[in-house]
Legacy VTK file of the C-alpha trace (Angstrom):
# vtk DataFile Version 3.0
C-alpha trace
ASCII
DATASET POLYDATA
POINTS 154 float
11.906 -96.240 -54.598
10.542 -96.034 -58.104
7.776 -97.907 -59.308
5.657 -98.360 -62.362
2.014 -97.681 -61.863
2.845 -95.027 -59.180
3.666 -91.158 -58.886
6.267 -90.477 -60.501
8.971 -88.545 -58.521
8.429 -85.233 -58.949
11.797 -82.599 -58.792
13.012 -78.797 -59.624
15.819 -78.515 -62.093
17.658 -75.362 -64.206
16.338 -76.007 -67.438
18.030 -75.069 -70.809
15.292 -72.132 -71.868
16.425 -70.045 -68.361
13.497 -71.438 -66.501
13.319 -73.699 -63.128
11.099 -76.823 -64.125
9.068 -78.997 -62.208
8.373 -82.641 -63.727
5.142 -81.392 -62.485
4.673 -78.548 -64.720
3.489 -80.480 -67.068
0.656 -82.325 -66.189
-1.671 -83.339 -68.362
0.656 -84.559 -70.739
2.886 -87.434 -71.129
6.776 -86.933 -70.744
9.641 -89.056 -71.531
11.969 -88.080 -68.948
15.644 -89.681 -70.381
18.914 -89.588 -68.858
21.935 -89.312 -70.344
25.735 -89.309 -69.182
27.071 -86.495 -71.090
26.899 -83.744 -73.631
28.818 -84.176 -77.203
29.530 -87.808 -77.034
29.032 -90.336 -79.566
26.413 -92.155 -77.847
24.672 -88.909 -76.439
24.685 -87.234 -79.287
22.633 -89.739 -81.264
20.034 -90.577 -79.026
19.315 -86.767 -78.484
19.516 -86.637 -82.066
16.727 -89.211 -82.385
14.800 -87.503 -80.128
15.105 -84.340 -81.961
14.452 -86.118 -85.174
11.021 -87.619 -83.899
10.101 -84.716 -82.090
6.965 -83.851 -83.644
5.963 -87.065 -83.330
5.724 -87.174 -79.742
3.903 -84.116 -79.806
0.613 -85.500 -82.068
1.055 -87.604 -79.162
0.489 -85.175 -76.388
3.823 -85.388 -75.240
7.037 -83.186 -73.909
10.883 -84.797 -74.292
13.061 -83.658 -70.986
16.997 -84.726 -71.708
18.903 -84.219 -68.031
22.683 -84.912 -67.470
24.925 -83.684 -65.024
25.979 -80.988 -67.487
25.874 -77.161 -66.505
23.630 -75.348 -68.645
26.792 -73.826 -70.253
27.326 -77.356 -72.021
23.648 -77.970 -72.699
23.736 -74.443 -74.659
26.189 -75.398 -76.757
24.934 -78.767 -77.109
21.325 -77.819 -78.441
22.777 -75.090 -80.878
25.174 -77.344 -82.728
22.903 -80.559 -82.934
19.675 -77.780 -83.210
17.790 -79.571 -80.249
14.266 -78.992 -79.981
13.632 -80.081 -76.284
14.641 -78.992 -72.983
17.893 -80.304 -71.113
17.953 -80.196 -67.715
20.985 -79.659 -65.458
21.231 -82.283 -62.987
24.559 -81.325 -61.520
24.127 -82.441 -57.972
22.567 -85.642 -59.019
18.911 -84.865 -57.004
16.546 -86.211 -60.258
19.285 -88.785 -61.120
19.249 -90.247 -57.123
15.108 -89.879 -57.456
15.497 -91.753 -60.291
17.827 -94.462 -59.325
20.185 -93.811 -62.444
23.206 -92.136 -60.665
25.379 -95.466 -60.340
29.054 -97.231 -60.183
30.088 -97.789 -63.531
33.371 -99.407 -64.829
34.977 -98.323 -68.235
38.265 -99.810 -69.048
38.522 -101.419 -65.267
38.775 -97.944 -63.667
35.617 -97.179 -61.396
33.366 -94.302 -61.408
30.155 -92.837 -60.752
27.653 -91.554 -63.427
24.428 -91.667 -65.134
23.029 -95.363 -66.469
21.301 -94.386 -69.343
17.841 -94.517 -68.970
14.274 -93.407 -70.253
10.919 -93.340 -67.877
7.822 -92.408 -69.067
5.006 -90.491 -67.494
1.513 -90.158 -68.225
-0.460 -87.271 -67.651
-1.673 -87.701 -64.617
2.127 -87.880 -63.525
2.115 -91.410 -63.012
5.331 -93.789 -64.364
4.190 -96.186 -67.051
7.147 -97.513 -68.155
11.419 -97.615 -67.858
13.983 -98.790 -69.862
16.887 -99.256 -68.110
20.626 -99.427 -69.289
19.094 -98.442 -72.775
20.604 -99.453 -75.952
20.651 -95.960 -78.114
19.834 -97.538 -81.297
16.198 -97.354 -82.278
15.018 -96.415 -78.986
13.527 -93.371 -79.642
11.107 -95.059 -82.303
11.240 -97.699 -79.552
9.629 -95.371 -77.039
6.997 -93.800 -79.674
5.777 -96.674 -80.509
4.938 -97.390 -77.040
3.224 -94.854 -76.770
1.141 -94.815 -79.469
0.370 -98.283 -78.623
-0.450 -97.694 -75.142
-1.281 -93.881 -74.446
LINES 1 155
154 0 1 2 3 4 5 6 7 8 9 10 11 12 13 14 15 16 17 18 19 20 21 22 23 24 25 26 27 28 29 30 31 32 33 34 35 36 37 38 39 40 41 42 43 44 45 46 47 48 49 50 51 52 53 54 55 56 57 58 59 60 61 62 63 64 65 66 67 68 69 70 71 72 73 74 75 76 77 78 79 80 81 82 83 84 85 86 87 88 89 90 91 92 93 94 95 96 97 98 99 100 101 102 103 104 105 106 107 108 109 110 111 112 113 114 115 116 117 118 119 120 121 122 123 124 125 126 127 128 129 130 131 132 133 134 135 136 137 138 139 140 141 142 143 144 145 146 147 148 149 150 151 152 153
């Protein structure tokens, strides 16, 4: 069970630079940690595109962006080349960070049934403790959303 205020689940994924990466690896700064359902659609494609867009900003704050899907790392290559990404994607293809996370659900899209990612951003301090979650997030604005958070409360 997830909860704010407590360690954060920690987890090993294949990240997009070649590298296995612990959440861990990177204590002693803050990380927004954001799931996402899919690489190249509409949706997808903006928030990461947000992300990338503020990404310098979170870094005068003293902290990392990790994007993980279900994706290989075949589709997160291609993904960061043609929207020039400038943060690691993770590849969450058995679901391990997503189940930690509470964020691999049932969805319904056009009445059929299905499982997949909610879309959702948690944020850890860095000391590796969960601050804060959005849940079922809204793409619009919520990367500003999240920065200002943090520069109001980190």
């Amino acid at each position: 069970m997830i909860e704010t205020g407590k360690k954060a689940p920690d987890f090993t994924l294949p990240a997009s630079n070649g590298e296995q990466v612990k959440l861990s690896d990177f204590h002693g700064k803050n990380v927004v940690l954001y799931f996402y359902p899919k690489d190249m659609t509409p949706g997808c494609t903006t928030q990461a595109c947000d992300f990338r867009d503020a990404y310098d900003l979170f870094q005068e704050q003293n902290t990392v962006i990790l994007g993980v899907s279900p994706d290989p790392l075949s589709k997160h290559a291609k993904f960061i080349e043609k929207h020039s990404l400038s943060f690691l994607l993770l590849a969450d293809e058995q679901h391990e960070a997503a189940g930690l996370y509470e964020v691999w659900k049932l969805k319904k899209n056009f009445g059929k049934e299905y499982m997949g990612i909610e879309r959702s951003t948690f944020l850890i301090d860095k000391d590796g403790a969960l601050v804060k979650e959005w849940r079922k997030v809204k793409v619009k604005n919520h990367a500003e959303e999240v920065l200002s958070f943090i520069k109001e409360n980190m």
